[in-house]
C-alpha angles and dihedrals in degrees: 000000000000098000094192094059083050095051087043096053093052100048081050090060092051083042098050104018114124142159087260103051097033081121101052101046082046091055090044091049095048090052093047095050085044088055091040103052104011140247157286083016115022119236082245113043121160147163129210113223130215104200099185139354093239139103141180091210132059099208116179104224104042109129092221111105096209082074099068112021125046108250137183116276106244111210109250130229125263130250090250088056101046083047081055101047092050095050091053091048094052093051091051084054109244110165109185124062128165115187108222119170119169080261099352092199087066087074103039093163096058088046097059086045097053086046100042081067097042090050119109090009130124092250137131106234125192128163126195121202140154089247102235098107093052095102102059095042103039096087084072099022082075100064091069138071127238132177095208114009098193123208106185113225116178100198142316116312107301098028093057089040084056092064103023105044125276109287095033105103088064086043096060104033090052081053085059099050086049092052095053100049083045094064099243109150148227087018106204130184106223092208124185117194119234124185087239100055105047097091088069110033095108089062087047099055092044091048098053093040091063079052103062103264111137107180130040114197110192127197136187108242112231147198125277142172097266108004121102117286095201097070091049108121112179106132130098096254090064087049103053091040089056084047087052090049100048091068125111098012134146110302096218094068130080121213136209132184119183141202136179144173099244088063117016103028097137090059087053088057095046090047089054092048090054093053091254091137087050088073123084117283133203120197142233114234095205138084098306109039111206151172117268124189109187122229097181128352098184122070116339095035113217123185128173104210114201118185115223109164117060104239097169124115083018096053096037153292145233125274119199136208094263100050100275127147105210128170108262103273117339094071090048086066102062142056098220090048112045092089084073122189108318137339120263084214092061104038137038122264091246094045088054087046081048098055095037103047088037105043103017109042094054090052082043102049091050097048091046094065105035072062101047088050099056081053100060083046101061093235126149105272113219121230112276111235107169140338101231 
């Protein structure tokens, strides 16, 4: 792979992208990630899997409409089908899985079972959960391997209890402790930034990391349909306050903040304005390929990811508990839209990937830069309701 002419190539498409050539940079961006990772499967498929619709927590600006409205139980899938569903994906050769939820240790069963198949195979594991259920599940949570195992912290004492309930930040930092002496690898903080918990990031960050925790990954929060506007935190100031914030900390932790156009669009805009993209960039190498700028690449490592080609639908999709398939996070916010595009109970695995990567991708793709484009303009950006 020559990462300069990638980086290039992406910068090109900020550089050249407007609300008359959306299709064709769309077109031009679907044939380079084909020649990058293969078709008609990726060298990095995945799915995200939403093991259950439940959750222990209420927090306001989850993107998830069962949060906030109440919704219809949909009946979930047995253990024999979710055996089922993991082993075909397997032999169609997907590589990358991360176990969801809502809160995935609601529904330890599914998660063993889910893990039972991963387990020996050349795949790359993560699981993301609010940490108070790791107590009582440590003592088998153990016994796996994940590349990332998430606990999702929103901010230092106060500013987490403000979204996840008052007593939640000890919970779930005593859950990480738990989790460390327990032997649990590769311990990561899923962190979304709020307006309201950037002033004490930095005390955050120190204090998980003498707790065990290795890897931050930092996210912007968004808009949805139903979630809470106030704690949406998509402008520049916020950035560079979180830049500002991310300094002298301990060296033994990476960090990772991460923007993309599906959720923070409107930050990318404002960063291209303001000549970001004119810096020198590095590259990911893997699905999806973004931009990295380095802000410090000693101890602690610091990289700022921004996703420029649109891998969704190719790379991947969403499966939820009752057999969906959803997009990764758009469909999950609204009630006309959580059945998704099609039922792993009533099509093969490869029929669902066929219709995703060959009839989705392209709509998506499309859609995905006449966005984008009304983003580096400045322009008022309508509200996403669905990518297809």
């Amino acid at each position: 792979m020559n990462y300069e002419e990638l980086i290039n190539f992406q910068k090109d498409i900020l550089k050249n992208l407007n609300s008359e050539n959306f299709k064709e940079i769309a077109s031009l961006a679907r044939n380079k990630i084909k020649e990058l990772y293969g078709y008609p499967l990726p060298n990095g498929a995945e799915i995200g899997i939403f093991v259950n619709d439940d959750c222990n927590l209420k927090c306001p600006h989850c993107y998830v409409v069962s949060t906030h409205k109440k919704v219809c139980q949909r009946e979930p899938m047995k253990l024999k089908d979710w055996s089922n569903v993991i082993k075909g994906a397997l032999n169609l050769g997907v590589v990358h899985y991360s176990i969801i939820g809502k809160e995935p240790l609601l529904n330890p069963q599914v998660v063993k079972q889910i893990l039972d198949e991963l387990k020996g195979k050349k795949v790359f594991c993560e699981i993301i959960t609010n940490g108070i259920m790791i107590p009582e599940n440590a003592h088998w949570l153990k016994d796996y391997k994940f590349d990332f195992f998430s606990i999702s912290f929103d901010g230092y004492k106060e500013d987490h209890d403000k979204i996840r309930g008052k007593g939640n930040y000890a919970k779930s930092k005593n859950a990480l402790i738990i989790a460390k002496e327990s032997g649990i690898e590769n311990l990561t903080i899923s962190h979304t930034i709020m307006p309201h918990n950037v002033k004490n990031l930095d005390k955050m960050i120190k204090d998980l990391a003498n707790c065990g925790a290795k890897y931050f990954s930092l996210g912007f929060c968004f808009p949805a349909e139903h979630n809470k506007k106030d704690f949406v935190a998509g402008k520049i100031g916020i950035y560079q306050e979180v830049i500002d914030k991310l300094k002298n900390l301990p060296e033994t932790i990476d960090i990772s903040l991460n923007i993309s156009v599906e959720n923070n669009a409107r930050l990318i805009g404002e960063l291209f304005r303001n000549g970001f993209f004119n810096e020198k960039c590095a590259v990911t190498e893997d699905l999806a390929p973004a931009l990295i700028k380095i802000i410090s690449n000693d101890h602690p490592r610091i990289a700022l990811q921004i996703s420029i080609l649109p891998t969704m639908f190719y790379s991947g999709f969403r499966l939820e508990c009752d057999g969906s398939i959803l997009d990764h996070c758009i469909d999950a916010q609204s009630l006309e839209r959580r059945k998704g595009f099609g039922n792993i109970k009533e099509q093969p695995f490869f029929k669902i990937w066929n219709k995703s990567r060959d009839q989705l991708w392209p709509q998506y793709t499309e859609k995905y830069y006449e966005y984008l484009a009304k983003a580096l303009k400045g322009e008022e950006l309508p509200v996403l309701k669905g990518w297809y």
